[in-house]
MILO-44753 format. One line per field, with one value per atom (N, C-alpha, C): x, y, z; residue number from 1; chain; atom name. Coordinates in steps of 0.05 Angstrom, whole numbers, plus 5000, padded with zeros to 4 digits. Each point is the difference from the previous one (the first is absolute). Example, Ala and Ser with C-alpha at 12.3 -4.5 7.8 and 13.67 -1.06 7.14 Angstrom:
px = [5264,4982,5018,4993,5016,4985]
py = [4886,5024,5024,5021,5024,5022]
pz = [5156,5000,5000,4986,5001,5014]
num = [1,1,1,2,2,2]
cadena = [A,A,A,A,A,A]
atomo = [N,CA,C,N,CA,C]
END
This chain:
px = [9349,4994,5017,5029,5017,4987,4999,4982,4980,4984,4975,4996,5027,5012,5013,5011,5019,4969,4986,4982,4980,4996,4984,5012,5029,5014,4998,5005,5005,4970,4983,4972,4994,5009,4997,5018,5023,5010,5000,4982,4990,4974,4986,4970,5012,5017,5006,5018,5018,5006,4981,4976,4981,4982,4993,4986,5020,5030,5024,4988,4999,5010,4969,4981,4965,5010,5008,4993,5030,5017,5023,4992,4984,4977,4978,4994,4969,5014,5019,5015,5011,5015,5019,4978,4968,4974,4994,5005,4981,5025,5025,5023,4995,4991,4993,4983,4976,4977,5000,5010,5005,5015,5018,5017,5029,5007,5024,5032,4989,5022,5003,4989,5003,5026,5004,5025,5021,4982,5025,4997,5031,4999,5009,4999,5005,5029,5016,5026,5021,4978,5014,4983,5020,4998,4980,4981,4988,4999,4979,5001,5017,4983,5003,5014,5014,5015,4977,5028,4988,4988,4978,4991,5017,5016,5024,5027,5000,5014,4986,4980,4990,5001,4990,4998,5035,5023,5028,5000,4997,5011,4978,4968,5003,4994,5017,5001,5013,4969,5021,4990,4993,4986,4958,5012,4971,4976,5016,4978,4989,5022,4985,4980,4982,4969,4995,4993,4985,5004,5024,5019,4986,5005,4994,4968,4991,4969,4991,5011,4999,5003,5030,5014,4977,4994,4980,4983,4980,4981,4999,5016,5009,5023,5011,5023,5029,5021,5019,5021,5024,5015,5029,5025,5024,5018,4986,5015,5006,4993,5008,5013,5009,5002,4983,4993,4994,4960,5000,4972,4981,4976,4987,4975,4996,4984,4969,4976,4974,4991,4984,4974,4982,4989,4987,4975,4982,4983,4981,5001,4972,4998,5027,5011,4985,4987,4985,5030,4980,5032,5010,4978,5012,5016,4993,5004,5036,4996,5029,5025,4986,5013,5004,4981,5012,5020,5008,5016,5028,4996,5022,5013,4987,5002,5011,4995,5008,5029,5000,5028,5019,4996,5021,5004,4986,5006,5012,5007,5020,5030]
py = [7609,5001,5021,5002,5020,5026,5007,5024,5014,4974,5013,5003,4988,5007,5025,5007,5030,5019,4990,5028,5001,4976,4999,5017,4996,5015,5031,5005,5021,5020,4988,5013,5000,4976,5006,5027,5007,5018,5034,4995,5027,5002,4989,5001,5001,4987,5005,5033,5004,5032,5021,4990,5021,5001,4976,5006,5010,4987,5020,5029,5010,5034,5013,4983,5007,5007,4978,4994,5025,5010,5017,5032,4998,5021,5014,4974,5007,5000,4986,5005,5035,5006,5026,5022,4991,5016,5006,4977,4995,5029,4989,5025,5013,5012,5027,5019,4982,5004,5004,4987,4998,5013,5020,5021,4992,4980,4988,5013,5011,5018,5020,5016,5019,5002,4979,4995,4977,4984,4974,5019,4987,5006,4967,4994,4973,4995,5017,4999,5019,5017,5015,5009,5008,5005,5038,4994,5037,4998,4995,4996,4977,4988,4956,4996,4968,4986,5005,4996,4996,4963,4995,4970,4983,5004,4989,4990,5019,5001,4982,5000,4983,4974,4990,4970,4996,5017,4986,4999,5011,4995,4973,5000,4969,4974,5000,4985,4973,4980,4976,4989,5022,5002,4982,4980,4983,5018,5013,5015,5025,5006,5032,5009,4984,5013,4999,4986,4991,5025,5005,5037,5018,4999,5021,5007,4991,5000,5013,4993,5012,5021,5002,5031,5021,4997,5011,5013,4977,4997,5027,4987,5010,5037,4991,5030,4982,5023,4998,5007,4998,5021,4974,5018,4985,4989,4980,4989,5023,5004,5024,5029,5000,5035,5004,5024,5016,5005,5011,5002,4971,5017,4967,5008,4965,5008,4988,5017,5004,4971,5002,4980,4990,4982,4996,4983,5009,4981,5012,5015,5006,4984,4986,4975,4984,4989,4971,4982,4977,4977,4988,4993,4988,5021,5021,5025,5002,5005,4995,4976,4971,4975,5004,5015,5000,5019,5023,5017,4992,4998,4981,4980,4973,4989,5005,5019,5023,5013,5014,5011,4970,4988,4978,4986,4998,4986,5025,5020,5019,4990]
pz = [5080,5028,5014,4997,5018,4988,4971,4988,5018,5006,5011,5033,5013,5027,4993,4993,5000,4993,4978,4997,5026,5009,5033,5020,5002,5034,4987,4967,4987,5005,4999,5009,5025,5017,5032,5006,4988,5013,4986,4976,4988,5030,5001,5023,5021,5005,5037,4993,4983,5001,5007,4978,5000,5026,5010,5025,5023,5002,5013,5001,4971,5000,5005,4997,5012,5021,5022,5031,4998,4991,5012,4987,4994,4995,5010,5009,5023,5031,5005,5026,5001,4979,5006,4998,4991,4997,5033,5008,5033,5012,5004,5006,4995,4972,4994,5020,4986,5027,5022,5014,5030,5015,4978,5011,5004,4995,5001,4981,4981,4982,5015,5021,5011,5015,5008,5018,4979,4986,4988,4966,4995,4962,5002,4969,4996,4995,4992,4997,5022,5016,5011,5030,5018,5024,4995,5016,5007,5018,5028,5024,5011,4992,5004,4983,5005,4972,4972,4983,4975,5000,4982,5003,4990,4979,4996,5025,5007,5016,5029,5005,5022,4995,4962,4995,4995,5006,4997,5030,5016,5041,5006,4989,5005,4974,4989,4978,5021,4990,5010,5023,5015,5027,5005,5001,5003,5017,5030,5008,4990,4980,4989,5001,4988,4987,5029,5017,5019,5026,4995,5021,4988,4975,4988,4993,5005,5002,5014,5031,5026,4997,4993,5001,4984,4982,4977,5019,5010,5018,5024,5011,5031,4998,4988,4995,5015,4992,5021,4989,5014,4999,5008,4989,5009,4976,4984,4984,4973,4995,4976,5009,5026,5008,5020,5015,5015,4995,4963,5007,5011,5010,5002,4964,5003,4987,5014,4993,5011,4994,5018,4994,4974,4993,4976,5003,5029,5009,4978,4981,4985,4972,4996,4977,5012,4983,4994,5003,5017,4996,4979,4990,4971,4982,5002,4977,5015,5022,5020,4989,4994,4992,4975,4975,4980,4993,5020,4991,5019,5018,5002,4984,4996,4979,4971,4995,4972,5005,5024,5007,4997,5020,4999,4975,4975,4966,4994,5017,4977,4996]
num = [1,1,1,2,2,2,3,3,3,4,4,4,5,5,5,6,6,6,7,7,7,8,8,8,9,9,9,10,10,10,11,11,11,12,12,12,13,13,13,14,14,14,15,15,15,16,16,16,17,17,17,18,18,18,19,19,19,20,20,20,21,21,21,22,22,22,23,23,23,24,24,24,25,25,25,26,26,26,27,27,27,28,28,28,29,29,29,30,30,30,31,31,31,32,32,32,33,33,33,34,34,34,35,35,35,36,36,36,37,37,37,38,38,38,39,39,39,40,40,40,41,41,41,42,42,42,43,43,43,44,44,44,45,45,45,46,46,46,47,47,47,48,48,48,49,49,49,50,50,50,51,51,51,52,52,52,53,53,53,54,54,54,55,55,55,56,56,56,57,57,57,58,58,58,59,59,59,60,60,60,61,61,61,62,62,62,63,63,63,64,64,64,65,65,65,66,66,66,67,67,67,68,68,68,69,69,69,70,70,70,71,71,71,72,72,72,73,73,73,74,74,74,75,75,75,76,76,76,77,77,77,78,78,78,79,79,79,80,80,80,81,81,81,82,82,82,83,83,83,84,84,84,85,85,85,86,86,86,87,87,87,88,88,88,89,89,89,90,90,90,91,91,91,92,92,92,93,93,93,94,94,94,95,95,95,96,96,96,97,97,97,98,98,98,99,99,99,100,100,100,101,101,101,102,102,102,103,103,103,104,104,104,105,105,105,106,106,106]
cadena = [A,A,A,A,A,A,A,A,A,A,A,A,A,A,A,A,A,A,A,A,A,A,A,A,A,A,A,A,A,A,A,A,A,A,A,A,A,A,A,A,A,A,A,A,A,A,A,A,A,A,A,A,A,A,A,A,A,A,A,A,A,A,A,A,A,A,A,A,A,A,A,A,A,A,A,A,A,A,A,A,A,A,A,A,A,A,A,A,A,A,A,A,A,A,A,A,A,A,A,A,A,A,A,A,A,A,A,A,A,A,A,A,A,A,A,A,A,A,A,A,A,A,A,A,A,A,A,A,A,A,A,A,A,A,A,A,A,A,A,A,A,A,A,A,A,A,A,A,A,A,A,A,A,A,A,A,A,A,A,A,A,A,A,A,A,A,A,A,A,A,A,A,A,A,A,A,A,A,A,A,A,A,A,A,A,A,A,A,A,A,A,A,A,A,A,A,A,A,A,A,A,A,A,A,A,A,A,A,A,A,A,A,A,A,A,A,A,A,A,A,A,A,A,A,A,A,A,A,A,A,A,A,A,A,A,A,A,A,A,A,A,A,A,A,A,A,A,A,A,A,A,A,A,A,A,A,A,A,A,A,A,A,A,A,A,A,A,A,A,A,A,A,A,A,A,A,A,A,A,A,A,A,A,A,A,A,A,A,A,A,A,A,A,A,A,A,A,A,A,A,A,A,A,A,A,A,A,A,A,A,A,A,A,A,A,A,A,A]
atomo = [N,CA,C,N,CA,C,N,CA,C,N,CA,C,N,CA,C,N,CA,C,N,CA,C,N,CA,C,N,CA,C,N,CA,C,N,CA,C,N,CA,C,N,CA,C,N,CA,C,N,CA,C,N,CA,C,N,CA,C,N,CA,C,N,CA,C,N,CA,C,N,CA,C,N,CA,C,N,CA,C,N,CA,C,N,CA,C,N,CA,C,N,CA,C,N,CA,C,N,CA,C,N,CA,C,N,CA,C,N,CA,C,N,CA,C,N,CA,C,N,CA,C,N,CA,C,N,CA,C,N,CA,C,N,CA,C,N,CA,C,N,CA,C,N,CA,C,N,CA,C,N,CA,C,N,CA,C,N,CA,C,N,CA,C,N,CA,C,N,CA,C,N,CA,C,N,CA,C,N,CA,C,N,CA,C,N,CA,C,N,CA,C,N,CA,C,N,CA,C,N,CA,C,N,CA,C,N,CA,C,N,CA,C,N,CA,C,N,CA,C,N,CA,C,N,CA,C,N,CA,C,N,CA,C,N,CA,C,N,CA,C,N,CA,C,N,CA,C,N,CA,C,N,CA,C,N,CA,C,N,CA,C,N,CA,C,N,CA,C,N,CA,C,N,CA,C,N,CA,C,N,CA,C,N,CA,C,N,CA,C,N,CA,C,N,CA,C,N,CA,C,N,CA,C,N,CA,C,N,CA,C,N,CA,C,N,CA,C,N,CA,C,N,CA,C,N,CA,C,N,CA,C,N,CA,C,N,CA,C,N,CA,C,N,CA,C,N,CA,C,N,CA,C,N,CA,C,N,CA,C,N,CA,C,N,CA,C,N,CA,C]
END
């Protein structure tokens, strides 16, 4: 019985990896797309924060996603420095929630 509990969580967590690194694949796809590397790197600052660096300032932070959505959304300027950053009303919302979503599991 414990055998075939360990090989159970042992396969729940080979499948939940793999659908992990799907969905952290098709998310950093949507970024791609959407123009988002233009200004973010994932480890590092070009225009905007690096995405790393955004999921450590709100790690922890219950309202994150929900700001940060907006911010995506809407643009704006202040918390990172001086540039602003543009608008993103041509982002689909969902496409918006999953890349957010994605930044913050870094």
């Amino acid at each position: 019985m414990n055998k075939l509990c360990v090989l159970l969580l042992v396969a729940q967590g080979i499948f939940t990896a793999h659908v992990y690194a799907a969905d952290t694949k098709a998310a950093e796809a949507l970024a791609r797309k959407n123009g988002c590397f233009a200004c973010h790197g994932v480890d590092k600052k070009i225009v905007g924060p690096g995405y790393k660096e955004i999921a450590g300032k709100y790690k922890g932070d219950k309202t994150a996603e929900t700001a940060l959505i907006a911010k995506v959304k809407a643009g704006g300027s202040g918390v990172w420095g001086p540039m602003p950053m543009p608008p993103n009303a041509h982002v689909k919302d969902e496409d918006i929630k999953t890349i957010v979503q994605w930044i913050l599991s870094l």
